[in-house]
C-alpha positions in Angstrom: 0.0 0.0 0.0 1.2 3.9 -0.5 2.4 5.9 1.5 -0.9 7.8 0.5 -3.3 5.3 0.8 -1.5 4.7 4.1 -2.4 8.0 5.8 -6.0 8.2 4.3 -6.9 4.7 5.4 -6.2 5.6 8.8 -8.9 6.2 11.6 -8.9 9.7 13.1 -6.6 8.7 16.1 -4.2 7.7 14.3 -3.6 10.8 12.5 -0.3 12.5 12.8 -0.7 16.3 13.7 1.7 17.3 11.2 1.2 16.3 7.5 2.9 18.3 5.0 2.4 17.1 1.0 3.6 18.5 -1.7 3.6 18.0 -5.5 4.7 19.7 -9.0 1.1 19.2 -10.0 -1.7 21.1 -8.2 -4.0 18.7 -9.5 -2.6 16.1 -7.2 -2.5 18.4 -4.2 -6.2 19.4 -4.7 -7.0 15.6 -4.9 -5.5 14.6 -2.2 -6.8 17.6 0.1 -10.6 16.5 -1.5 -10.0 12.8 -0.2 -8.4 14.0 3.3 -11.4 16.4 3.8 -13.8 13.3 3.0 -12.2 10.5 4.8 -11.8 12.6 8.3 -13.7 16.1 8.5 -17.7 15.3 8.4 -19.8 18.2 6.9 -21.3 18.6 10.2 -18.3 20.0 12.1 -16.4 22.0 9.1 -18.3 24.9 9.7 -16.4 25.6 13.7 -13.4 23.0 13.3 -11.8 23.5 9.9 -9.8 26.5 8.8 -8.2 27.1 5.2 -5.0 29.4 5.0 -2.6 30.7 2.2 1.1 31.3 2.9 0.6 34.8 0.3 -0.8 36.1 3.2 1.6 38.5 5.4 0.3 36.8 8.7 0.3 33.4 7.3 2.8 32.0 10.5 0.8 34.2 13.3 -2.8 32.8 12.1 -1.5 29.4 11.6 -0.3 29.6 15.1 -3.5 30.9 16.5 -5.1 28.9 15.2 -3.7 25.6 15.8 -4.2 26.5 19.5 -7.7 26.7 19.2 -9.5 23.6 20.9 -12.1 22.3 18.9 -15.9 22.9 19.1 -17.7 19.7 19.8 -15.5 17.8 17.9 -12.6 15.5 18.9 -10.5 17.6 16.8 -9.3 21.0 14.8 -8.6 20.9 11.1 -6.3 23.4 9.3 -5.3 23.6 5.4 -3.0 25.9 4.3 -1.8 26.2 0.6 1.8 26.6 0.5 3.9 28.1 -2.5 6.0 30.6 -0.4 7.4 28.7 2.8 9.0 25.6 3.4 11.1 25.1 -0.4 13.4 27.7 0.6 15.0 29.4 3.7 12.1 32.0 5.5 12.9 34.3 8.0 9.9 32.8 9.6 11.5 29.6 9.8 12.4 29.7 13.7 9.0 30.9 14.3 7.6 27.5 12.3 10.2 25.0 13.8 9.1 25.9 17.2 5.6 25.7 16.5 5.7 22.1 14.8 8.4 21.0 17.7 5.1 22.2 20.0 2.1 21.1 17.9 -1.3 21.0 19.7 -2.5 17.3 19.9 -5.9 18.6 19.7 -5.1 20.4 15.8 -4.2 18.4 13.1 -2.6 20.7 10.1 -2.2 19.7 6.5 0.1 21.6 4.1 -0.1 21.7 0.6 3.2 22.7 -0.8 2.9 23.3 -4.7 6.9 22.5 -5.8 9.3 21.2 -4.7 10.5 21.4 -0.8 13.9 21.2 0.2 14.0 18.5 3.2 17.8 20.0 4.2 15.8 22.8 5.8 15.2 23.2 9.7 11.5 24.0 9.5 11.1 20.7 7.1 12.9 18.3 9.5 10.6 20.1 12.4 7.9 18.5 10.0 9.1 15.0 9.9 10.2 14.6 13.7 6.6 15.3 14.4 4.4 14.4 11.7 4.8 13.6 7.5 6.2 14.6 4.7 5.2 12.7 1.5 5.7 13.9 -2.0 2.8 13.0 -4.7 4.1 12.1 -8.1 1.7 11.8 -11.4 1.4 8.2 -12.7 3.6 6.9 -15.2 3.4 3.9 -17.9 0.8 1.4 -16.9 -0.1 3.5 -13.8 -1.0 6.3 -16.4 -2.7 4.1 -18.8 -5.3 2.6 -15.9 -5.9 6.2 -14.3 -6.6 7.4 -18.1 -9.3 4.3 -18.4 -10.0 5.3 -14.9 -11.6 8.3 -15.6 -13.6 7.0 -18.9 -15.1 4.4 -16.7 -16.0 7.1 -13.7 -18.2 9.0 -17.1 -19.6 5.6 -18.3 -17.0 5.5 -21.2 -14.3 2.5 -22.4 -12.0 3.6 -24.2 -9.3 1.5 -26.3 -5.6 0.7 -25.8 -4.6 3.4 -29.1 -7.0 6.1 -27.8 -5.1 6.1 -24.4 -1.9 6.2 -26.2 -2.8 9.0 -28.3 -4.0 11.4 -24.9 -0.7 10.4 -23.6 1.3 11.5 -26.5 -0.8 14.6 -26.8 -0.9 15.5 -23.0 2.5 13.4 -21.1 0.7 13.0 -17.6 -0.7 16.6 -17.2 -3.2 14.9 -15.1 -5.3 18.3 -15.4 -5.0 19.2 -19.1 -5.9 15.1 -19.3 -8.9 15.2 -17.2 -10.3 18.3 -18.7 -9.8 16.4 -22.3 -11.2 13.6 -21.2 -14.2 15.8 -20.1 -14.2 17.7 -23.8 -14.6 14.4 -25.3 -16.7 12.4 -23.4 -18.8 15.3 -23.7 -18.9 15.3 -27.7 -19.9 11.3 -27.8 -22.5 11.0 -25.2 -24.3 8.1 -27.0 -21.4 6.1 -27.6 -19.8 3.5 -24.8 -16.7 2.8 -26.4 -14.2 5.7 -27.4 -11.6 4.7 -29.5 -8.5 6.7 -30.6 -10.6 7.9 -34.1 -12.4 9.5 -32.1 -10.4 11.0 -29.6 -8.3 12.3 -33.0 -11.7 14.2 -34.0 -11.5 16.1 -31.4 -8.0 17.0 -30.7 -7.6 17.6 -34.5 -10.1 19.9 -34.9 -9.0 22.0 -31.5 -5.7 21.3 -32.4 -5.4 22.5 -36.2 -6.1 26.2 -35.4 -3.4 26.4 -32.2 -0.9 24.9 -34.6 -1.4 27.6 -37.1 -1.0 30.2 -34.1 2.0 28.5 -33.2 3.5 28.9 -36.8 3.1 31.9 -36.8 4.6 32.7 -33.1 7.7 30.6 -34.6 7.9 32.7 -37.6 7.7 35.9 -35.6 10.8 34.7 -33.4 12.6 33.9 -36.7 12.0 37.2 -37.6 12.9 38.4 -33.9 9.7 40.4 -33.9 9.4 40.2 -30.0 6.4 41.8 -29.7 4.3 40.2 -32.3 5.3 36.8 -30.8 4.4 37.9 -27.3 0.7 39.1 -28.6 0.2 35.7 -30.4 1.2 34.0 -27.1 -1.3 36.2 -25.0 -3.8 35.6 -27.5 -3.9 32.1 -27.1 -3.9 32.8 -23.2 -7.3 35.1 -23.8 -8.9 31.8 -25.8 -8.4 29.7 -22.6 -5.1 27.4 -23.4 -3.6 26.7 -20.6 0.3 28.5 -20.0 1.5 24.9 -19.6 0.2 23.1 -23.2 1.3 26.7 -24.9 4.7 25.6 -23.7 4.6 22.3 -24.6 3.4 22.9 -27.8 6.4 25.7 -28.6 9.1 23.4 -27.6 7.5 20.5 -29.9 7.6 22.6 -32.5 10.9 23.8 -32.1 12.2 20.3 -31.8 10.7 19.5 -34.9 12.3 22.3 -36.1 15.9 21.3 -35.2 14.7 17.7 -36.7 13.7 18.9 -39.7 16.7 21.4 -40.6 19.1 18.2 -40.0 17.2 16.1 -42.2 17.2 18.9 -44.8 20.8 19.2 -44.7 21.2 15.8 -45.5 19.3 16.2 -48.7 16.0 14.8 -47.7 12.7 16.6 -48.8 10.0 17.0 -47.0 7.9 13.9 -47.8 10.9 11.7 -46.8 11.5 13.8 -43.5 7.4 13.1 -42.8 8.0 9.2 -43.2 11.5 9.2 -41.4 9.5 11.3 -38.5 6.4 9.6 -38.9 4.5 13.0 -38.6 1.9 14.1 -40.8 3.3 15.7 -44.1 1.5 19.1 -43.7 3.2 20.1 -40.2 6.8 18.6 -42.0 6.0 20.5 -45.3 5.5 24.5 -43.2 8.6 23.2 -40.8 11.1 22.2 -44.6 10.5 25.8 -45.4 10.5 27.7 -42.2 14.3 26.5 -41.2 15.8 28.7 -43.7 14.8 31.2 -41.3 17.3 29.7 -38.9 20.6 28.9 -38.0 21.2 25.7 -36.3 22.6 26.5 -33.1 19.7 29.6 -33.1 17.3 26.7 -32.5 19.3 24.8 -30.2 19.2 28.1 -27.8 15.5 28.9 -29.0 14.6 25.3 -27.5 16.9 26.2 -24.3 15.1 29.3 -23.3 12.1 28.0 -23.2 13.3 24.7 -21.2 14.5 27.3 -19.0 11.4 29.0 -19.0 9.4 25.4 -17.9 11.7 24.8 -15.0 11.5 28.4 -14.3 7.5 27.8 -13.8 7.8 24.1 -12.1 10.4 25.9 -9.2 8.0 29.1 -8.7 10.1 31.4 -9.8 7.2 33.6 -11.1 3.9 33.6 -9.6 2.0 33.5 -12.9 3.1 30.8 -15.3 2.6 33.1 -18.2 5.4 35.2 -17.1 7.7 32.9 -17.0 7.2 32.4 -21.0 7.1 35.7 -22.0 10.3 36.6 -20.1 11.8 32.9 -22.7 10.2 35.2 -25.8 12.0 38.3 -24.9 14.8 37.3 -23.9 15.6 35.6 -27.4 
């Protein structure tokens, strides 16, 4: 059993005080803080016994310390969730403040932290943690763990969905469990009447939504070719104003400029465009837009293109900016 299904399978006295979970993906973070909230804090006592908090709030450590030393109100215990994205993944100057309140921790409180990144366990205040409570780091599935929480969700809508289909919303999405889910959601939505989803029809869908950001995308390439910053920057917040998610606009930017790199090797060997398409196994039209847009580069522009905005993805998956957004418009500008 995990670690996870370890600490939600427990009965209420068994609880530690402390638990602090944290996770690249919000999506997991939010799951896990759904399933706590079920499994332990009944809708009759939330109202009196169950505080949320947010470490963006200047008096985040004074309320959370309040708090916790509040005695519960008919109710064997007290319940606090704080979202984390400030404190315990680097060195705070409220760290002393925190150590000595976890070394302390009210037996009556029990306090769940939802860290969004990546905590550094070296710190004082997160070995505090683990001498008197949790620490467990969620991970999205992989392999056949991602294939089964894929069918998963089909099955939860009433859906089956085949072996190629799952393949393809992998390829598409890696294990974005939230760009997934809300997929998933599109297309279940656009075949209510049919049981069985298969990847032709999952391709319906992400072809047709897909077709129109690829064009945007061409064009945001061709802009950086021409080192027209601000055209490329508008096309990017365009496609943030239609609702794509910061995350796939990424993705789909560095695809493209991997294909890119791809494509100009293959075109300096003397292949054409119908050959590179086979030898890629991509479709021709994508291959036949990418033969003629490398002219616009040199190779080793692409290679740092493709590192800025690698740079730009870990930028966003270490919080170094608090909207992701930024974090690839700084990659744009900076080219």
């Amino acid at each position: 059993m995990s670690q996870k299904m370890k600490i939600l399978n427990k009965n209420l006295k068994e609880l530690e005080s402390i638990h602090l979970i944290y996770s690249n993906e919000k999506y997991l973070l939010e799951e896990f803080r759904k399933k706590f909230e079920n499994e332990f804090i009944s809708e009759d006592i939330r109202d009196f016994n169950l505080n949320y908090l947010d470490d963006d709030k200047s008096n985040f450590v004074q309320s959370l310390a309040s708090k916790s030393k509040t005695l519960p109100t008919f109710a064997e215990k007290r319940f606090i969730i704080a979202n984390c994205k400030n404190y315990f993944l680097n060195k705070s100057s409220e760290d002393n403040k925190l150590t000595r309140l976890f070394n302390d921790f009210p037996t009556k409180t029990i306090l769940l932290l939802l860290v969004n990144g990546e905590v550094d366990k070296r710190l004082k205040v997160n070995k505090a943690v683990k001498n008197n409570g949790v620490i467990l780091k969620l991970n999205p599935p992989k392999y056949q763990n991602l294939d089964n929480w894929i069918r998963k969700k089909f099955q939860e809508k009433g859906k089956s969905v085949d072996k190629a289909g799952i393949n393809l919303l992998e390829e598409m999405f890696s294990n974005n469990l939230q760009l997934l889910e809300n997929e998933i959601e599109k297309i279940v939505s656009c075949f209510l009447k049919k049981k069985s989803i298969t990847k032709k029809d999952i391709r319906k869908i992400i072809s047709r939504d897909s077709s129109l950001k690829e064009n945007v995308i061409f064009s945001l390439t061709d802009a950086l070719s021409e080192r027209n910053k601000e055209k490329a920057v508008t096309l990017f917040n365009e496609m943030i104003v239609n609702g794509e998610n910061p995350l796939m606009i990424l993705s789909m930017i560095k695809r493209q400029i991997r294909l890119l790199i791809q494509v100009k090797e293959l075109k300096n060997k003397g292949y054409k465009h119908k050959k590179i398409a086979s030898i890629l196994k991509e479709h021709p039209y994508p291959i036949k837009k990418c033969f003629y847009q490398v002219d616009n580069f040199q190779a080793e522009e692409l290679d740092i293109l493709l590192e800025r905005f690698l740079e730009a993805n870990l930028d966003i998956l270490t919080g170094k900016y608090k909207e992701k957004k930024v974090a690839i418009e700084m990659a744009i500008l900076n080219i």
